[in-house]
N, CA, C and O of each residue as an XYZ file, in Angstrom:
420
protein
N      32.144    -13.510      3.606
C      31.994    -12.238      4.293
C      33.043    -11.266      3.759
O      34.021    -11.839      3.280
N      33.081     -9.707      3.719
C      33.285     -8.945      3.029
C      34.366     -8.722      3.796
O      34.111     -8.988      4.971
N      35.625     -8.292      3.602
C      37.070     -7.845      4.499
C      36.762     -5.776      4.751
O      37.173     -4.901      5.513
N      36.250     -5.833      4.115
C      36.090     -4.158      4.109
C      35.590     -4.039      5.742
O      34.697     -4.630      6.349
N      36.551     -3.030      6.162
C      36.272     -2.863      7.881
C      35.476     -1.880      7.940
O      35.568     -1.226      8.979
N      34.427     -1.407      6.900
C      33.382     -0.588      7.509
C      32.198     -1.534      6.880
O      31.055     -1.233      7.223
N      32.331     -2.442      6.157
C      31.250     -3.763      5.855
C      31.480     -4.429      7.235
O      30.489     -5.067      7.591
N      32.429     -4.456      8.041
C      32.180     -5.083      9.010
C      31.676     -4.757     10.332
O      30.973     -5.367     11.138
N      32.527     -3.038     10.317
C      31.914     -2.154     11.557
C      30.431     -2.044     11.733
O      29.733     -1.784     12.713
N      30.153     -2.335     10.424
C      28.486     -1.511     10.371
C      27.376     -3.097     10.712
O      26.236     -3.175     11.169
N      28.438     -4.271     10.199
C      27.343     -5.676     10.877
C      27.491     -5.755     11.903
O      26.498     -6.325     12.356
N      28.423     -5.441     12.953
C      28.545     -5.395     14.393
C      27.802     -4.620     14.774
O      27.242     -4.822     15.851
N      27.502     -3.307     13.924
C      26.709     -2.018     14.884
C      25.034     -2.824     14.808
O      24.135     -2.818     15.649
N      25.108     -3.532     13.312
C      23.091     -3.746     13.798
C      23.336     -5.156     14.778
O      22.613     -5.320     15.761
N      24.390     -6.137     14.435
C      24.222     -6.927     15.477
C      24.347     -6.680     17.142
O      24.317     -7.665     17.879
N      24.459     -5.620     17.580
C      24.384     -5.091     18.917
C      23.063     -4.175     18.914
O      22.533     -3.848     19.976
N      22.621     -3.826     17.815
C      21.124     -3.261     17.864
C      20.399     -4.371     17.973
O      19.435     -4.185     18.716
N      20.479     -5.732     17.426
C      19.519     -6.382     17.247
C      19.217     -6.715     18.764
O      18.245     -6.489     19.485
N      20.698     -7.475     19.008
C      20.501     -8.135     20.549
C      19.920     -6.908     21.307
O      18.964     -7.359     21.937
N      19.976     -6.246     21.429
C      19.629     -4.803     22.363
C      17.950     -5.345     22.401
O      17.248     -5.949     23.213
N      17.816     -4.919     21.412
C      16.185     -4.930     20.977
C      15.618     -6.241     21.048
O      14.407     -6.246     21.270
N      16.097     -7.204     20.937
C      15.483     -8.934     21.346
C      15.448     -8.778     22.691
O      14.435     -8.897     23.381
N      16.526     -8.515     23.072
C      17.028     -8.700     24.815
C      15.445     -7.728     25.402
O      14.911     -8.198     26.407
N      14.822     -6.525     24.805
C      14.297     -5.559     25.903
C      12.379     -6.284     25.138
O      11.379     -5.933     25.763
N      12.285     -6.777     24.457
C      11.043     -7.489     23.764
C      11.132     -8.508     24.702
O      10.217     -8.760     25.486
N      12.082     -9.046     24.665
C      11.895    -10.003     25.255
C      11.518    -10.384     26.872
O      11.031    -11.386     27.396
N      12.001     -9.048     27.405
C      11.843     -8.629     28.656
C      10.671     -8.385     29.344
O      10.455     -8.480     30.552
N       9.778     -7.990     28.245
C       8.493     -7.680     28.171
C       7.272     -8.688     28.453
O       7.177     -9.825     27.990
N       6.343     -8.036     29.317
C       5.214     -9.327     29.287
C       4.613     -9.275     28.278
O       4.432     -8.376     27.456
N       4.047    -11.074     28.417
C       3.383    -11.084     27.303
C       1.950    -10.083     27.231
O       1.245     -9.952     28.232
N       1.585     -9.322     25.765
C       0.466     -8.674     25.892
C       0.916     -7.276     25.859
O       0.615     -6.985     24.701
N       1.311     -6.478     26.243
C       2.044     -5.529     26.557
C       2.767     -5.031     24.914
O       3.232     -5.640     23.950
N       2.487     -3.284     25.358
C       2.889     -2.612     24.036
C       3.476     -1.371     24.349
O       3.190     -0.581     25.248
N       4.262     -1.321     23.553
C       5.405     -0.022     23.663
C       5.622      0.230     21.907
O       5.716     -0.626     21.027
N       5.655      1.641     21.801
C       6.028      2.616     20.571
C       7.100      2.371     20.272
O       7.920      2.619     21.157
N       7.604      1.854     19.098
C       8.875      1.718     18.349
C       9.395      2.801     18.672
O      10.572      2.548     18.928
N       9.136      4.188     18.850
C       9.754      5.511     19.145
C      11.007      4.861     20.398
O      12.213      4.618     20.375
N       9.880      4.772     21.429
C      10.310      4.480     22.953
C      11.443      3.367     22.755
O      12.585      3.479     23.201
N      10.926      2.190     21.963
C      11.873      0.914     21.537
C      13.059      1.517     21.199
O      14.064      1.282     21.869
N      13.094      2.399     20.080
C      14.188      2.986     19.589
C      15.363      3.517     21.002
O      16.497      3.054     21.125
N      14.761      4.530     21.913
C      15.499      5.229     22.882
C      16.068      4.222     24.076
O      17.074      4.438     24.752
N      15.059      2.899     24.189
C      15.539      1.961     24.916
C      17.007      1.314     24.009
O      18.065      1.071     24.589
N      16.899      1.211     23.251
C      17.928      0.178     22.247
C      19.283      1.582     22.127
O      20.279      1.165     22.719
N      19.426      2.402     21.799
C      19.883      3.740     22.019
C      21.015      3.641     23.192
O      22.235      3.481     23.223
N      20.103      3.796     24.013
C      20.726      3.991     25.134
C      21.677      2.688     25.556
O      22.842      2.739     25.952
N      21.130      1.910     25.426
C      21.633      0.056     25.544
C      22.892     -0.173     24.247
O      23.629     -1.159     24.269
N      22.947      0.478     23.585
C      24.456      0.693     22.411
C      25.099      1.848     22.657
O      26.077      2.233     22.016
N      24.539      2.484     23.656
C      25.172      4.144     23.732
C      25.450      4.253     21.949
O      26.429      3.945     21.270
N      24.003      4.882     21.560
C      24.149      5.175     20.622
C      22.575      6.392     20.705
O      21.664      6.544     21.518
N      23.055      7.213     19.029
C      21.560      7.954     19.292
C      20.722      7.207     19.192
O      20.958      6.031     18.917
N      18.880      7.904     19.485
C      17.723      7.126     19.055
C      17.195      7.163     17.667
O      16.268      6.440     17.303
N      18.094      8.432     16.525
C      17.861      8.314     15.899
C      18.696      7.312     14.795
O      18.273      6.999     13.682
N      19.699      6.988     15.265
C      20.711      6.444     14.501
C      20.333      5.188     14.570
O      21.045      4.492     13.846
N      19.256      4.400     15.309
C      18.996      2.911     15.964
C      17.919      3.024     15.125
O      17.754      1.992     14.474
N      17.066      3.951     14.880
C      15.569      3.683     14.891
C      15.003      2.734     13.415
O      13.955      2.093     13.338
N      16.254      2.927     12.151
C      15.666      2.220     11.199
C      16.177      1.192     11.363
O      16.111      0.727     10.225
N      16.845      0.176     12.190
C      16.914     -0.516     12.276
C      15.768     -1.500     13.034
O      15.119     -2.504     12.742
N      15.899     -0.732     14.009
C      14.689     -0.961     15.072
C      13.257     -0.719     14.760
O      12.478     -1.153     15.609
N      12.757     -0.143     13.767
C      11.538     -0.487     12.965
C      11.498     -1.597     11.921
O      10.521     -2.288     11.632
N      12.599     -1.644     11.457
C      12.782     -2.859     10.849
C      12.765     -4.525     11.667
O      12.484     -5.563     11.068
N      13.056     -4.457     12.823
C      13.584     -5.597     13.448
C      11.645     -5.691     13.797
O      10.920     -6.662     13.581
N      11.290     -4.487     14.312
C      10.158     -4.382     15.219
C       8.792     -4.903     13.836
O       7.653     -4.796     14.290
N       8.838     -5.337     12.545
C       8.227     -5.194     11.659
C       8.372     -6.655     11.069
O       7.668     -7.120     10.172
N       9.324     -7.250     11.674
C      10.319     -8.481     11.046
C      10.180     -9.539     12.268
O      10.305    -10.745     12.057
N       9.947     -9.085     13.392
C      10.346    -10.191     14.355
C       9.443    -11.410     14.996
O       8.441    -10.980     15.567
N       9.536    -12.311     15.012
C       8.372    -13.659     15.345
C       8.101    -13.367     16.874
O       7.221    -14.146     17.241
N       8.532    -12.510     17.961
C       7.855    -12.805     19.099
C       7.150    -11.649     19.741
O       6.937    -11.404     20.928
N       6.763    -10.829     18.349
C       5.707     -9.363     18.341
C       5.209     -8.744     17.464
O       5.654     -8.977     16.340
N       4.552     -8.135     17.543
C       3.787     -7.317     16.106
C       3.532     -6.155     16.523
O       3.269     -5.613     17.597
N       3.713     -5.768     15.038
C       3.290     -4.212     15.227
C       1.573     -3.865     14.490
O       1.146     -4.378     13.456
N       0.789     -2.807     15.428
C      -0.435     -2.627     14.952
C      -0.265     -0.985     14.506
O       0.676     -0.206     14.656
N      -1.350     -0.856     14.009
C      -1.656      1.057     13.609
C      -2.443      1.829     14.960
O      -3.075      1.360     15.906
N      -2.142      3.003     14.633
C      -3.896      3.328     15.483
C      -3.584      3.984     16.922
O      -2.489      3.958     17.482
N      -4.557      4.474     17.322
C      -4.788      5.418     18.686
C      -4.058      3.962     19.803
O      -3.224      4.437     20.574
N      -4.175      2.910     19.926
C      -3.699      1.766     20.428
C      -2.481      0.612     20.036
O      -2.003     -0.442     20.456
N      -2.328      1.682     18.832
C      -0.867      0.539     18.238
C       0.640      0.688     19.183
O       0.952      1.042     20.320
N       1.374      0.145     17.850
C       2.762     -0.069     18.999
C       3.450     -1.278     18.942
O       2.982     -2.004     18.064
N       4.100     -1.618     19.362
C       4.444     -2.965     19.279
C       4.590     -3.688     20.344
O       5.073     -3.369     21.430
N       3.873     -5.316     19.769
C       2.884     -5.755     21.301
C       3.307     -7.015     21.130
O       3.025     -7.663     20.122
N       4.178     -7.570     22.319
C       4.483     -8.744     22.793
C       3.576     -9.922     22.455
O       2.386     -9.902     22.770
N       4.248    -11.151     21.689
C       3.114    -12.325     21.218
C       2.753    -12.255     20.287
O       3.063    -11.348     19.515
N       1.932    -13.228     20.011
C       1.276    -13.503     18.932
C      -0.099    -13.275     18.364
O      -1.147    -13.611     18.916
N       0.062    -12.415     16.721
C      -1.433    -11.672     16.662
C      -2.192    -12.811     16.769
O      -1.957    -13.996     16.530
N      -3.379    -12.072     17.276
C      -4.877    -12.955     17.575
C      -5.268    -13.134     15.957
O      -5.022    -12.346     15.043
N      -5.980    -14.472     15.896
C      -6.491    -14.616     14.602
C      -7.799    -13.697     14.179
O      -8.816    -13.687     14.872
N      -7.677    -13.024     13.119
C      -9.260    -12.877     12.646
C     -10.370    -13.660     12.290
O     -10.352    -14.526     11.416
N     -11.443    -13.310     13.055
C     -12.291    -14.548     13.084
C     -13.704    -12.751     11.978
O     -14.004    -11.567     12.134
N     -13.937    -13.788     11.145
C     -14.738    -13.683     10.273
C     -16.106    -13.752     10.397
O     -16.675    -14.820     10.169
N     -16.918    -12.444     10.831
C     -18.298    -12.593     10.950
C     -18.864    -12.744      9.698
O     -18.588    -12.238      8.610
N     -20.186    -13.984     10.258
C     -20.936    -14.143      8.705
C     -21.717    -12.660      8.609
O     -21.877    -11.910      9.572
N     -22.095    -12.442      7.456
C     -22.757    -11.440      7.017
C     -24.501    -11.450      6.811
O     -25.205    -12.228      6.167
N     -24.833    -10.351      7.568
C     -25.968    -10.433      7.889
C     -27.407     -9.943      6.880
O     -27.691     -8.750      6.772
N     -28.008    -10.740      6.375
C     -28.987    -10.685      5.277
C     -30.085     -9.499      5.855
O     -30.658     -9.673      6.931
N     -30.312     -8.284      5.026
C     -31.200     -7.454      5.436
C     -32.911     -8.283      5.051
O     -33.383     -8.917      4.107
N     -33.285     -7.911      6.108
C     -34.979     -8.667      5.998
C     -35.982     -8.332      5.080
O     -36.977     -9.042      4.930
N     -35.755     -7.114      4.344
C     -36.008     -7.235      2.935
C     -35.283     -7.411      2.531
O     -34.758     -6.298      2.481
N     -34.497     -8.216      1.971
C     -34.091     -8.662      1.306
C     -34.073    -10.227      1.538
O     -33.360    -10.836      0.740
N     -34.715    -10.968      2.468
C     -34.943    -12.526      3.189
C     -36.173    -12.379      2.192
O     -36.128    -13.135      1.222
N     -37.430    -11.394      2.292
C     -38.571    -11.089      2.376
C     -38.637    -11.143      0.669
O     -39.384    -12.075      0.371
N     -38.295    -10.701     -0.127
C     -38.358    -10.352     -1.452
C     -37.441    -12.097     -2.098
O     -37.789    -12.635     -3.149
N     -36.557    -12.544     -1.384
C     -35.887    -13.933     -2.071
C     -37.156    -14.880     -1.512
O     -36.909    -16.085     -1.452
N     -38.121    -14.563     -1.213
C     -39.124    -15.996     -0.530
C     -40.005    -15.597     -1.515
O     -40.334    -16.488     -2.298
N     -40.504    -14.439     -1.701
C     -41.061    -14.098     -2.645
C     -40.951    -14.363     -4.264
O     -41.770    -14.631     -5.143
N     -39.901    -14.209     -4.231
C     -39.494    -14.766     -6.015
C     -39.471    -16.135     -5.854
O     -40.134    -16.061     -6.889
N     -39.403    -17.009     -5.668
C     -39.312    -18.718     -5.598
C     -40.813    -19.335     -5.822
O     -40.988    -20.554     -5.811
């Protein structure tokens, strides 16, 4: 580890962001979604620090972390648990085209 006391000030500052931000995810029910924005001002406030000074950290953690995910979209955010698997619809044969493969054979 590095002796330089602003290599060190600055691993203390994300290690009190991190816990901030585990501690308030974690707080959370499962299922449940909140805006990294909002994450940010919660974690902020919990370091008495700004929301902007937290926030790349806190998109980072929120992008990185095993007990949430982040989605896109009119419904994204970052959502307590574990993503649901994609389940893979088979693909559906147009009936001409059933109609024309019975035909050639």
């Amino acid at each position: 580890m590095s002796t330089n006391p602003n290599v060190q000030s600055m691993t203390e500052t994300a290690d009190r962001i991190f816990e901030a931000a585990n501690t308030i995810v974690e707080g959370m029910a499962q299922g449940t979604r909140k805006q990294i924005k909002d994450l940010a001002v919660d974690v902020g406030a919990a370091v008495g620090m700004e929301p902007k000074e937290v926030l790349g950290f806190v998109n980072h953690f929120a992008h990185k972390t095993n007990i949430a995910y982040v989605t896109r979209g009119k419904n994204g955010g970052l959502i307590k648990g574990v993503r649901p698997v994609k389940i893979d619809k088979p693909k559906k044969t147009k009936k001409a085209d059933a109609d024309s493969a019975d035909q050639n054979q």
